[in-house]
C-alpha positions as CSV (number, residue, x, y, z in Angstrom):
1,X,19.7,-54.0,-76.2
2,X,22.8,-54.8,-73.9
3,X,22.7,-58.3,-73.0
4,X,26.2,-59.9,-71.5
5,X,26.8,-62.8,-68.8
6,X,29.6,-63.7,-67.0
7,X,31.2,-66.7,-68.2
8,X,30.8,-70.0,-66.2
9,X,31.6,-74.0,-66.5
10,X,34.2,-75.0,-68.7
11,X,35.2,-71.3,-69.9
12,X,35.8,-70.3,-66.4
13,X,38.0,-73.0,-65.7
14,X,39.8,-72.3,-69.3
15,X,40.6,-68.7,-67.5
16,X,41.8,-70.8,-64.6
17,X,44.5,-71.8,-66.8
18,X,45.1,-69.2,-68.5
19,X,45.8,-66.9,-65.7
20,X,47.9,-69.7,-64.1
21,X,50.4,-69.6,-67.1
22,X,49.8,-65.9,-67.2
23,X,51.3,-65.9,-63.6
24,X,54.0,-68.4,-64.8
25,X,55.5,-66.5,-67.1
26,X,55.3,-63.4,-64.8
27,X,52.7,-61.1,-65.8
28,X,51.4,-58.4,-63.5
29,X,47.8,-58.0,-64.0
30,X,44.4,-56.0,-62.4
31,X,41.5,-58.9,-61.5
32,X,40.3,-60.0,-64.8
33,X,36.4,-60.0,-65.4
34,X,35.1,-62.1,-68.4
35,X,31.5,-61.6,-70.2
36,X,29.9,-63.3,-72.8
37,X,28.3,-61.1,-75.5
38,X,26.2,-61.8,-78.5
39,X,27.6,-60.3,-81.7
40,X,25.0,-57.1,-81.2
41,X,25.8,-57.0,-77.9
42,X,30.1,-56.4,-78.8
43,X,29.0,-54.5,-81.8
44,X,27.0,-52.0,-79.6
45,X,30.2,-51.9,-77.0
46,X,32.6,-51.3,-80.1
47,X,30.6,-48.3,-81.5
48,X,30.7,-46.9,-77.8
49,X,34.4,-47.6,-77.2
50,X,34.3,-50.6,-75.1
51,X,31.7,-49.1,-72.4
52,X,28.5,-50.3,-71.9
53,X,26.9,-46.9,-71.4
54,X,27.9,-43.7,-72.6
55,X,26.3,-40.4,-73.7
56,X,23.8,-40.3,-76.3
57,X,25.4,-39.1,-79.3
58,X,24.5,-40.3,-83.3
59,X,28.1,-40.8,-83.8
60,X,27.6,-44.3,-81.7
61,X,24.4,-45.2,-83.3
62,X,26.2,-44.8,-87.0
63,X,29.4,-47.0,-85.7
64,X,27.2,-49.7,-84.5
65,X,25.7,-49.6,-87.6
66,X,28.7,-49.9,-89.8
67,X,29.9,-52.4,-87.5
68,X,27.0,-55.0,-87.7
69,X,27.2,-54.8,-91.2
70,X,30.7,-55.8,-91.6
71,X,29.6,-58.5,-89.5
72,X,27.0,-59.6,-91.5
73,X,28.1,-59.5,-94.8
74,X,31.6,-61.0,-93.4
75,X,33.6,-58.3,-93.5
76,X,34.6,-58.0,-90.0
77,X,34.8,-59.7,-86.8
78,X,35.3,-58.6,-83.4
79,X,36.5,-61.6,-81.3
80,X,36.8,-59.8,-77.7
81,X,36.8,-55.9,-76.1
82,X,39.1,-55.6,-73.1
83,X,38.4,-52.3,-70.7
84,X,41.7,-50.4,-68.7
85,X,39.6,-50.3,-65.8
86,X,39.9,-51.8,-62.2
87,X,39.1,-54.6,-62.5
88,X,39.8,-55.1,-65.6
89,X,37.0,-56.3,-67.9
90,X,36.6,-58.2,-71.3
91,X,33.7,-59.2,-73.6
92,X,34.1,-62.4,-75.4
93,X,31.5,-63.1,-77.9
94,X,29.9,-66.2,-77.7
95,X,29.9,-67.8,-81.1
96,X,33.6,-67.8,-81.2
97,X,35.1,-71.3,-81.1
98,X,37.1,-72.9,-78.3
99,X,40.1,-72.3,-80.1
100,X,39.3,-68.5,-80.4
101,X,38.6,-68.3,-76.6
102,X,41.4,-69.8,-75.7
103,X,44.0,-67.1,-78.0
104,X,41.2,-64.1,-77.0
105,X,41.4,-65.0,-72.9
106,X,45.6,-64.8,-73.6
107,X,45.7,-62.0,-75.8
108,X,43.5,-60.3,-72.8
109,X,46.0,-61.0,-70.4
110,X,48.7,-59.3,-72.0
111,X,46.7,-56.1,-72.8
112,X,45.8,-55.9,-68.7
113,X,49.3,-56.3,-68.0
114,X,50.5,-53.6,-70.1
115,X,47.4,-51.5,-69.0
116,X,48.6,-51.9,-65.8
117,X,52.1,-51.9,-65.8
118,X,53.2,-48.7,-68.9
119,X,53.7,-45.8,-67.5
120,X,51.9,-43.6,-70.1
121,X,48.7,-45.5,-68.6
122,X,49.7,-44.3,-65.0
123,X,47.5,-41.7,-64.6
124,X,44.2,-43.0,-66.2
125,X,41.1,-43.3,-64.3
126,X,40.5,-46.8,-63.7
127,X,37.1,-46.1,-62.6
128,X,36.1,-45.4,-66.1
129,X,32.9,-47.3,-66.2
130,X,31.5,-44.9,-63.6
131,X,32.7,-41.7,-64.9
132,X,30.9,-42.9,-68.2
133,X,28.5,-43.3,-66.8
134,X,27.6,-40.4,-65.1
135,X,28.6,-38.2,-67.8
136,X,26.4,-40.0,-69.8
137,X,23.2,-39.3,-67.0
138,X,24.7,-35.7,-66.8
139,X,24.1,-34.8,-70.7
140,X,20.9,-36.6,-70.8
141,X,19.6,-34.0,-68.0
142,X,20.9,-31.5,-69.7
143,X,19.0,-32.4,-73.2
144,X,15.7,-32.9,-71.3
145,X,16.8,-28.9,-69.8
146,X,17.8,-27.2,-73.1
147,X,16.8,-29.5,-75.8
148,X,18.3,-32.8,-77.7
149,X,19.2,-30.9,-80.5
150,X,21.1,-28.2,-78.9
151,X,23.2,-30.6,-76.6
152,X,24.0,-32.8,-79.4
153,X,24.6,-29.8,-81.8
154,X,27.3,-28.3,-79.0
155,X,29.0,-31.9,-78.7
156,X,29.5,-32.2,-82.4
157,X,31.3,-28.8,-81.9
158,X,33.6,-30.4,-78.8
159,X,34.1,-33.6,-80.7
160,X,35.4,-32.1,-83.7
161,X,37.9,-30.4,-81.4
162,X,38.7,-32.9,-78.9
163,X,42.2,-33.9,-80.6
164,X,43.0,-30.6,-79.6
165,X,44.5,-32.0,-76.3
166,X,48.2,-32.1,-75.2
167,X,50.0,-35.3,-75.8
168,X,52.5,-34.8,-73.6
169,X,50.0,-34.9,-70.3
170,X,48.5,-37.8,-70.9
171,X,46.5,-36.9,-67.8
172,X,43.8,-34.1,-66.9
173,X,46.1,-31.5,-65.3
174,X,44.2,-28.5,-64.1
175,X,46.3,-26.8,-62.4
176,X,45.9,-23.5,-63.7
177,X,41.6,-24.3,-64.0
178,X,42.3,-24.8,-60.2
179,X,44.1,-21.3,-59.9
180,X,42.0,-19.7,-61.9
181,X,39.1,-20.9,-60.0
182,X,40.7,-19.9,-56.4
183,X,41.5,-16.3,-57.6
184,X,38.3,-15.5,-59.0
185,X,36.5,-16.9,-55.4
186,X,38.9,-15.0,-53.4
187,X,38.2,-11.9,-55.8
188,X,34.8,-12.3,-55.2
189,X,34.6,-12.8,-51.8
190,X,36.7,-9.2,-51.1
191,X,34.2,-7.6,-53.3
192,X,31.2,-8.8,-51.2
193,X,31.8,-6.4,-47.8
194,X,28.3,-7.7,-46.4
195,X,30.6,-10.9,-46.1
196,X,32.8,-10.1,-43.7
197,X,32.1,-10.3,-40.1
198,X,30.3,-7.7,-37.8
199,X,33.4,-6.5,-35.7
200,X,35.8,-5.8,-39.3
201,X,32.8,-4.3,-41.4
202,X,34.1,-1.1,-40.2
203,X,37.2,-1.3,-41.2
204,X,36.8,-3.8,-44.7
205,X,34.6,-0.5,-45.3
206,X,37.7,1.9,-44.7
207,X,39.8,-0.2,-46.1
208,X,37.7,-0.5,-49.9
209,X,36.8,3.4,-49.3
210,X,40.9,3.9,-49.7
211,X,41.1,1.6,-52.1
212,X,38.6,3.6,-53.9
213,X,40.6,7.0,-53.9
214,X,44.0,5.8,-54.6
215,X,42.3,4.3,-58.1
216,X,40.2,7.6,-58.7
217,X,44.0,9.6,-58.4
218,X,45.8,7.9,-60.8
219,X,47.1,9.1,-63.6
220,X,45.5,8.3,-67.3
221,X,49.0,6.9,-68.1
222,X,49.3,4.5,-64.8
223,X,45.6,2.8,-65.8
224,X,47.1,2.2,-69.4
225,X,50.1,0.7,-68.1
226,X,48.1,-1.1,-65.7
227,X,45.6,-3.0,-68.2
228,X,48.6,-3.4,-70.5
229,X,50.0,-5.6,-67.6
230,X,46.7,-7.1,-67.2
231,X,46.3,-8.1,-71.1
232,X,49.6,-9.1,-70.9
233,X,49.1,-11.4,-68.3
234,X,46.4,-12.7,-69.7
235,X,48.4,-13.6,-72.6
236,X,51.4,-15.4,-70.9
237,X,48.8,-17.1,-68.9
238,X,47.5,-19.1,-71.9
239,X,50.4,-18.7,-74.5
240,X,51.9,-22.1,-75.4
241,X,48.9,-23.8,-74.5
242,X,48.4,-27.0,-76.1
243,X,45.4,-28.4,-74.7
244,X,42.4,-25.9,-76.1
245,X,40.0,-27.9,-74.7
246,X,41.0,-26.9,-70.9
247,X,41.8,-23.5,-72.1
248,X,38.2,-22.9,-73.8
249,X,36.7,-24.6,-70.3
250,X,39.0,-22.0,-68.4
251,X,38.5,-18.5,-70.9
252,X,35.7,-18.8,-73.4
253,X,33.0,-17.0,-72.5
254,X,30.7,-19.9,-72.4
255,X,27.7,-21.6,-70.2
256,X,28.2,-23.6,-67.3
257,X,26.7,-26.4,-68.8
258,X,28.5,-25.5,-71.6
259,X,31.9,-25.9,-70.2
260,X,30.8,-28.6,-68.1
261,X,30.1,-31.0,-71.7
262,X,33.4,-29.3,-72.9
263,X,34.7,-31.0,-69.3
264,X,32.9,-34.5,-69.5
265,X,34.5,-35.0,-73.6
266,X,37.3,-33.9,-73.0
267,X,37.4,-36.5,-69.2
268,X,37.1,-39.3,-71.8
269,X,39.4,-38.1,-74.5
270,X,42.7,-38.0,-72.0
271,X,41.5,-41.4,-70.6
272,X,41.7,-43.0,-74.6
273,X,44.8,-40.7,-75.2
274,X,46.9,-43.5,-73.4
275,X,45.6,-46.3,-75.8
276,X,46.3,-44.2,-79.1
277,X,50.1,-43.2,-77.8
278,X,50.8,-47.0,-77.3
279,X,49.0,-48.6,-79.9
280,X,52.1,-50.7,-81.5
281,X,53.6,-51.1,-78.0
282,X,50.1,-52.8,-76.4
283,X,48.9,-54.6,-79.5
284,X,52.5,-56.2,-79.9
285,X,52.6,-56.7,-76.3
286,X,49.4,-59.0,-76.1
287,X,50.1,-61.1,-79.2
288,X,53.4,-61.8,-77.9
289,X,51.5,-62.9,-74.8
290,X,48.8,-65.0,-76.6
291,X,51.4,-66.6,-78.9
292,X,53.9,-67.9,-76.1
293,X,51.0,-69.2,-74.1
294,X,49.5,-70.5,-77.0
295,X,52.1,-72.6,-78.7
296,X,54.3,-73.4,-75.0
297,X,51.2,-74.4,-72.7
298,X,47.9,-74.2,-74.1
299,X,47.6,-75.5,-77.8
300,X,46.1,-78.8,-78.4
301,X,47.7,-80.9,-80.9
302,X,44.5,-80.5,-83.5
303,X,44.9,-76.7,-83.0
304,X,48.2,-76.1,-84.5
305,X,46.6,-75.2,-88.0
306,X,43.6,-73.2,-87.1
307,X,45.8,-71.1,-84.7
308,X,48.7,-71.1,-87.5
309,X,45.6,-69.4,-89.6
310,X,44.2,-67.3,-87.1
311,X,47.5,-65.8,-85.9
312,X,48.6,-65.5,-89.2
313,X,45.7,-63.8,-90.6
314,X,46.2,-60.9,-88.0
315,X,49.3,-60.2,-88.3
316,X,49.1,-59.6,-92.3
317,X,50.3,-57.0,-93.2
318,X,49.9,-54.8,-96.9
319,X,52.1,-52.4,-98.5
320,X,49.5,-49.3,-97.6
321,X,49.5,-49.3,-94.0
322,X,51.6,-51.1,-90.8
323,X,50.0,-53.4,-88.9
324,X,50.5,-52.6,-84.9
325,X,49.8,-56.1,-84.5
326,X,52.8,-57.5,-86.4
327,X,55.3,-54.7,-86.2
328,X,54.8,-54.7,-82.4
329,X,54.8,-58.6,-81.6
330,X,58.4,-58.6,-84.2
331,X,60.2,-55.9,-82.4
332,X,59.3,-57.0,-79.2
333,X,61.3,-60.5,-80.6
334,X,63.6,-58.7,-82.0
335,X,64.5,-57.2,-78.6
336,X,64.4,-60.5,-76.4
337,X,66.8,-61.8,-79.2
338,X,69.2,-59.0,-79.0
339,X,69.6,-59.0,-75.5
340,X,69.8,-63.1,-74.9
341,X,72.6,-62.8,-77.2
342,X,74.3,-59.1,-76.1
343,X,73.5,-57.7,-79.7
344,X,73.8,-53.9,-78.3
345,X,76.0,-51.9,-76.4
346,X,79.5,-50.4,-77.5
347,X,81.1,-53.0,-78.7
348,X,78.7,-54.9,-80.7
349,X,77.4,-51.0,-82.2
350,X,80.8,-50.5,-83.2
351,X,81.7,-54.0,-84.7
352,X,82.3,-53.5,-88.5
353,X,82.6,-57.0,-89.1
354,X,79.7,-58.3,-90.7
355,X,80.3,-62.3,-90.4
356,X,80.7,-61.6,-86.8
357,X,78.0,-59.3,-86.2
358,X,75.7,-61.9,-87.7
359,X,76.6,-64.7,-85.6
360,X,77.4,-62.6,-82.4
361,X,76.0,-64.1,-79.3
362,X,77.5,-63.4,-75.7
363,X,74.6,-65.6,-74.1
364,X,73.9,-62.4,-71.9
365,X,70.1,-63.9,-72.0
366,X,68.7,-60.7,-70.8
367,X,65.9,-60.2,-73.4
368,X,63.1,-61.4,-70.9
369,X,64.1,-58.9,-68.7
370,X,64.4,-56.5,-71.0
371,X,61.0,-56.2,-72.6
372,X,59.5,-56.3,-69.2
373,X,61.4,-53.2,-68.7
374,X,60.7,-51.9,-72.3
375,X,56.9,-52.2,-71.4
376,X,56.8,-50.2,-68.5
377,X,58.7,-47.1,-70.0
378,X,58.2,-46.6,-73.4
379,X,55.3,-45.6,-75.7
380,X,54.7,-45.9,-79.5
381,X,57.3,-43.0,-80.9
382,X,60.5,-43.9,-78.4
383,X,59.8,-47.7,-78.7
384,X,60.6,-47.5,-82.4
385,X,63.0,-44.8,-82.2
386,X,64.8,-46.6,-79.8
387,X,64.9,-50.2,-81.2
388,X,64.1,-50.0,-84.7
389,X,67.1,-51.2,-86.6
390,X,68.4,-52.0,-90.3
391,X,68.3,-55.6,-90.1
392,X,64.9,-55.5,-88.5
393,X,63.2,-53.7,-91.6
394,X,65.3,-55.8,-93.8
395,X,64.1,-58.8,-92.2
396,X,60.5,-57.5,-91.9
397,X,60.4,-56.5,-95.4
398,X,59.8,-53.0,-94.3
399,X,60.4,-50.7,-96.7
400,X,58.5,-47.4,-98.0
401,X,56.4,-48.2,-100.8
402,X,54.2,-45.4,-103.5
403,X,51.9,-46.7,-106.0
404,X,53.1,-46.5,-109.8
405,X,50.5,-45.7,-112.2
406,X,51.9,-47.8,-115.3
407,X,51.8,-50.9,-113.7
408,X,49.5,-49.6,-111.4
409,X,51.1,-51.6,-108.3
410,X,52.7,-50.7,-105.1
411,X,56.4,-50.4,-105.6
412,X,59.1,-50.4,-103.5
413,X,60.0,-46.3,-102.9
414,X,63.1,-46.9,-100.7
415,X,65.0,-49.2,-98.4
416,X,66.7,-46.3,-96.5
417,X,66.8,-46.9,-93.2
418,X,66.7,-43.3,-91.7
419,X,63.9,-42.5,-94.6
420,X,61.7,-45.2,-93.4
421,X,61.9,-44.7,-89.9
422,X,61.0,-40.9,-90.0
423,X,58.7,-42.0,-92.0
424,X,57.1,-44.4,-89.4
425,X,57.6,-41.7,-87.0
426,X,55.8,-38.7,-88.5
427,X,53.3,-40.7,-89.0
428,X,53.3,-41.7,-84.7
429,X,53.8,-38.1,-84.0
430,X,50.6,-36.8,-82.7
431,X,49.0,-39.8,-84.5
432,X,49.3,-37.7,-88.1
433,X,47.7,-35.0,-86.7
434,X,48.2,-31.5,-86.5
435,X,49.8,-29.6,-83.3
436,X,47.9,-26.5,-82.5
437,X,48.9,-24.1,-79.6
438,X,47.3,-20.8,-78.0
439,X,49.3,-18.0,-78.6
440,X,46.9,-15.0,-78.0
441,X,43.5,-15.0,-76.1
442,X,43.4,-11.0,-76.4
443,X,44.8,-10.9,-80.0
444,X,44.8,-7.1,-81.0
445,X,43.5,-6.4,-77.9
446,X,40.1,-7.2,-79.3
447,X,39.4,-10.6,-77.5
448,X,40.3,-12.3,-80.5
449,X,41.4,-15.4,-80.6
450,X,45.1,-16.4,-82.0
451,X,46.3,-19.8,-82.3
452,X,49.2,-21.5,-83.7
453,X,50.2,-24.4,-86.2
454,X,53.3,-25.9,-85.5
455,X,54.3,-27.2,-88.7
456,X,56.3,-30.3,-89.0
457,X,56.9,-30.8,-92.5
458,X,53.2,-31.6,-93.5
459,X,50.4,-28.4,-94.3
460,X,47.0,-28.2,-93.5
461,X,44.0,-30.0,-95.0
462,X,42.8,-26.3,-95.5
463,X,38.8,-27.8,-95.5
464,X,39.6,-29.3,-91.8
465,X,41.3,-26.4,-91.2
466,X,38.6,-23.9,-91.9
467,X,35.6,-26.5,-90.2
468,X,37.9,-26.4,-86.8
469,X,38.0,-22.7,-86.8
470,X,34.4,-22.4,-87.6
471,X,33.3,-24.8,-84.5
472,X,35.9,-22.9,-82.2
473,X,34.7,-19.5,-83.3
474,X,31.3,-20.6,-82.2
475,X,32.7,-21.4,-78.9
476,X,34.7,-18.5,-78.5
477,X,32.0,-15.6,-79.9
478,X,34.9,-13.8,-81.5
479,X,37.0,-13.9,-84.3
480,X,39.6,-16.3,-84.3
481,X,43.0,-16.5,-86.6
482,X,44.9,-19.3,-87.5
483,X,48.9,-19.2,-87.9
484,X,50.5,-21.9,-90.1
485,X,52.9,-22.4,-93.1
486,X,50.9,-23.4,-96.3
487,X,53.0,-23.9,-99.6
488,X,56.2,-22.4,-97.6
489,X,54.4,-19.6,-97.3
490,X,53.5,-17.9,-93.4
491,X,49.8,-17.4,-93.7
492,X,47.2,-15.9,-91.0
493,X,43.8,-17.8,-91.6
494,X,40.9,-15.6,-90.1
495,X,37.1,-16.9,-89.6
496,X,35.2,-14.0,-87.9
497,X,31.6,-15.8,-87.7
498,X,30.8,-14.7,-91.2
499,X,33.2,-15.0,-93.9
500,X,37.2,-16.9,-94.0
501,X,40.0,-14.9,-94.9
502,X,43.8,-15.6,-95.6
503,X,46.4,-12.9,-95.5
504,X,50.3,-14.1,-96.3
505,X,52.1,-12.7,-93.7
């Protein structure tokens, strides 16, 4: 059961002062809610993304699950859940120490300033909690309509597809739904001559009679030409097309309730699109936050080592995987320090002097400026592109590592700069995921369905590959053929209801 309460007594004073220095240091911030959960209570908002009601769905009931076992057996801990809504709310959980409270309540201040403030969450919906909401009551009417087991059968479809979105919107842009939608009305409504009023029904009548002869006159060649242009049309229309969800909403030949589901997951995949793009950027952005309020205003003098454990405990990072936490807080350092001292520009990128590059400092003291500006404008993939720098992985100990099976430990691979910054790249680009793009909704004129890879280096997981086309072929009726390059070879990979097939082009 949901059980949260807003905080009150000497917690809501501590946010008080926390939002004092948060204003002190300059922060720009929506009205900040606080609620006290039990551990269920944050476990059950966790599995369902931070919202107290969603859709029902097993997926949440199986997250919940894993995470109040982590709890349990001490494997995990979740010490807040902050919302990008307006207001902006946060679940603290209740058994956490005043020491945690304290770092949590900062740490929340710097995620609703970034929430607020980065362009790439510009567009969101900060009404989130009732969209959730209601698309949670509009699936549950539609189970009770058609059945539990067919709803939830058609989300797992959507949900295995719903990373088939395009990145660069970062927003629900339907302008072509919207098009479509105004054609088809307007077609409909010419069609319908009992529609038009008493004194042009003569006319409208005339009018759809000529229209009527002209098409019975032409030519066997002109019709050709004329559904060629319409196929072709067709084609353009949707060719290019990342997002497959609004496509298959738009084009497949589906139910409205259908589409509608297709519509509500795909609402709430856009609005956590934001989050995923800026993961490094936000993660760093609070703990820079927490830590300067922390250790300059709000640390007692018995804290010092608990928070020197705490902090240090999330920002660990292993030779497997980056942390966002630490990479993001460092860099966003490593920038204020550049730019207090004037370490960029011309003539310091051009110094070859390595005794004075190391000790270069013009005193420009821009850096607090700088990363304020740096947050509003950048994501994950520009922010490292941009400031990621030789001395910063050096110092960061930031190298590629592989694992080597005779001492069966994870080695250093390489300390090239430009090989481990592609590196971090591909691995931001499209969050490791593959790109896949419309490129025929009429593929040999058959109402097939044609879609494209585009590679980037890495192939296909051919098992995920043939599980997406299966779920899309179920939403489109007809066959539908994958494009990609598989072991630098250009392969078509066919799924026509039945059976999979792979042809090397």
């Amino acid at each position: 059961m949901f059980r949260s309460k807003p905080i009150s007594g000497d917690l809501l004073e501590l946010q008080r002062k926390v939002q004092g220095y948060a204003d002190d240091y300059g922060l720009d911030y929506f009205p900040q809610i606080f609620e006290m959960c039990d551990y269920d209570t944050i476990n059950i908002l966790a599995a369902q993304g931070g919202f107290p009601i969603r859709y029902p769905h097993w997926k949440f009931g199986m997250d919940y699950d894993q995470m109040s076992k982590g709890y349990r057996y001490g494997i995990q801990k979740i010490y807040e859940m902050v919302i990008n809504t307006n207001p902006c709310y946060a679940y603290l959980l209740e058994v956490n120490n005043w020491l945690d409270q304290k770092l949590v309540m900062a740490h929340v201040y710097g995620h609703n300033d970034f929430f607020k403030n980065n362009m790439w969450f510009s567009n969101t919906n900060r009404s989130m909690m009732d969209v959730m909401a209601n698309n949670g009551t509009k699936i549950r009417r539609y189970m009770e309509k058609y059945g539990q087991n067919k709803i939830e059968q058609f989300i797992d479809k959507v949900l295995s597809l719903e990373n088939l979105i395009d990145i660069s919107q970062l927003h629900e842009n339907d302008e072509v739904i919207r098009k479509r939608k105004i054609l088809e009305e307007k077609f409909k409504e010419e069609q319908e001559i009992g529609g038009y009023l008493v004194d042009d029904r003569s006319q409208a009548l005339k009018s759809f009679m000529r229209a009527q002869e002209r098409e019975s006159q032409k030519t066997e060649a002109e019709l050709k030409e004329e559904q060629e242009d319409d196929i072709l049309a067709e084609k353009n229309l949707w060719q290019g097309e990342k997002d497959i969800l609004k496509f298959l909403i738009a084009s497949a030949p589906i139910e409205d309730w259908q589409a509608d589901v297709i519509s509500c997951l795909r609402a709430e995949a856009y609005y956590f699109l934001p989050q995923r793009v800026t993961k490094i950027m936000n993660e760093g952005w609070a703990s820079y936050w927490h830590s300067k309020i922390m250790t300059e205003k709000l640390m007692e003098p018995n804290d010092f080592v608990d928070f020197a454990i705490k902090h240090g405990g999330v920002m660990a990072m292993s030779k497997q995987n980056i942390n966002p936490y630490k990479i993001g807080i460092e860099l966003m350092r490593d920038i204020e320090f550049r730019w207090n001292t004037g370490r960029f520009g011309k003539e310091y990128n051009e110094c070859t002097d390595m005794y004075e590059r190391e000790n270069w400092d013009r005193k420009t003291m821009e850096g607090r400026d700088k990363i304020f500006s740096v947050r509003r404008s950048h994501n994950d993939i520009s922010f490292i592109d941009e400031f990621l720098t030789p001395e910063f992985c050096n110092r960061q100990k930031l190298f590629t590592y592989k694992y080597n099976p005779r001492t069966q430990q994870m080695e250093i691979d390489t300390r090239d700069f430009l090989a481990i910054k592609n590196k971090l790249l591909m691995g931001l680009s499209n969050f490791g995921q593959p790109i896949i793009q419309v490129e025929d909704s009429n593929y040999k004129n058959r109402k097939e369905l044609l879609i494209k890879h585009i590679h980037t280096g890495v192939d296909l997981d051919m098992q995920f590959a043939n599980s997406t086309l299966r779920n899309l072929q179920s939403i489109w009726k007809r066959p539908v053929t994958l494009t990609t390059s598989y072991e630098d070879k250009e392969v078509l990979v066919q799924f026509d209801g039945k059976d999979f097939s792979i042809v090397n082009q």
